[in-house]
Steps between C-alpha positions, in 0.01 A plus 500: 500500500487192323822320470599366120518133493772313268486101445821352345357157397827295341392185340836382362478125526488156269285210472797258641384433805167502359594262246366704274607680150309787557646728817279450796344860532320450218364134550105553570374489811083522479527553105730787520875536537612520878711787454169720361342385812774584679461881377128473579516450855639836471315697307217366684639606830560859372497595136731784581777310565736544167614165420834448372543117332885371464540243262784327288540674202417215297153479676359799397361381121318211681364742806381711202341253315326377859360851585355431129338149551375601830390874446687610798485875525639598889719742453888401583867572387690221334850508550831268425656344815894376558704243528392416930161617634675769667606658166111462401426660794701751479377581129186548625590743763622734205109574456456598840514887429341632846508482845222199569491162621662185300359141479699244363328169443546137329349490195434161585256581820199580340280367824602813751250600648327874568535502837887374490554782251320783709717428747831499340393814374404643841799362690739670264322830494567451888809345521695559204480110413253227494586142409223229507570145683324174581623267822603184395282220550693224543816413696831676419839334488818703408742303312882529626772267276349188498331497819135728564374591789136631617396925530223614689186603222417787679824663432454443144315759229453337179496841234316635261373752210448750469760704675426842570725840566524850520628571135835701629592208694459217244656740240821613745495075594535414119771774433749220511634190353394156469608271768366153483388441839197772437220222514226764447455870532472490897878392478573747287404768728613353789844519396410909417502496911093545448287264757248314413159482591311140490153464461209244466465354116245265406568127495357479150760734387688186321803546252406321177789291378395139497217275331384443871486878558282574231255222559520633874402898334216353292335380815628807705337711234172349546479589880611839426268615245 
């Protein structure tokens, strides 16, 4: 039997580090907002997978106003997120309603691949948890006071979106409160007791937050295509 597939895509950010006035997720990328590419890499992957879109409250006139401009018709759930992204998060897993699996992805990442997302999926239906990573390229120095001091690459997982789980254990890990060192969902249900399970992302797979970034995506998107 076919297992029901949720993505939580939470695109909660500003245009600050973007230097930008309008929030990030909707600057264009390829003549369309990021975050509606973002949504197509999914539906494109598997249009059964019932997409549920967090954004700030304030957001939602312009996102409907952008689904108008654009004629954007894939199908998708827009909800209000929090205060953190874990409270966003967590607003989104109120729409998970059955026993399935849960992605929960950047907003900002519209380059994941299909391949990076088959196997989230895959690993998670196995495993209970997926989360995607890239090794670091360069050298890797951990900083201590004032002083820093070299750490092997190869011990090193540099992580990514999205992050996939077995919907009881995301929803049990999330049955708590906020604590500020949750850096992403994998942190969230580590501290649930649940282990995680790394797997291989795709290098493209960048977070959009800076100028540089998005001149990085246009090219990306060109290879991709």
């Amino acid at each position: 039997m076919r297992v029901k597939k949720y993505c939580i895509i939470v695109a909660g950010g500003s245009g600050r580090r973007m230097k930008s006035a309008v929030p990030k997720q909707f600057l264009l990328l390829g003549g369309r907002p990021l975050l509606m590419r973002t949504i197509e890499r999914f539906n494109s992957f598997d249009d059964t997978i019932e997409i549920i879109l967090v954004l700030p409250s304030e957001h939602h006139s312009l996102w409907r106003g952008l689904i108008r401009e654009y004629s954007f018709n894939i199908s998708h759930k827009v909800i209000s997120g929090g205060q953190e992204r874990f409270h966003s998060v967590k607003a989104g897993l109120s729409c998970v309603n059955e026993t399935s699996l849960v992605a929960v992805h950047d907003g900002v990442r519209p380059l994941v691949s299909h391949d990076t997302i088959w196997r989230c999926f895959a690993d998670a239906e196995e495993f209970g948890t997926a989360v995607p990573f890239v090794e670091p390229a360069d050298s890797v120095r951990i900083i201590a006071g004032d002083d820093s001091r070299p750490y092997p690459r190869n011990e090193v997982r540099l992580i990514q979106t999205p992050q996939v789980f077995r919907s009881s254990l995301i929803l049990s890990a999330y049955d708590r409160d906020f604590d500020p060192s949750f850096s992403d969902d994998a942190s969230v249900a580590e501290a649930a007791g649940v282990t995680i399970h790394l797997t291989h992302g795709n290098r493209e797979n960048i977070k959009i937050t800076t100028p540089e970034d998005l001149t990085v995506a246009h090219a990306l998107l060109g290879i991709m295509n």
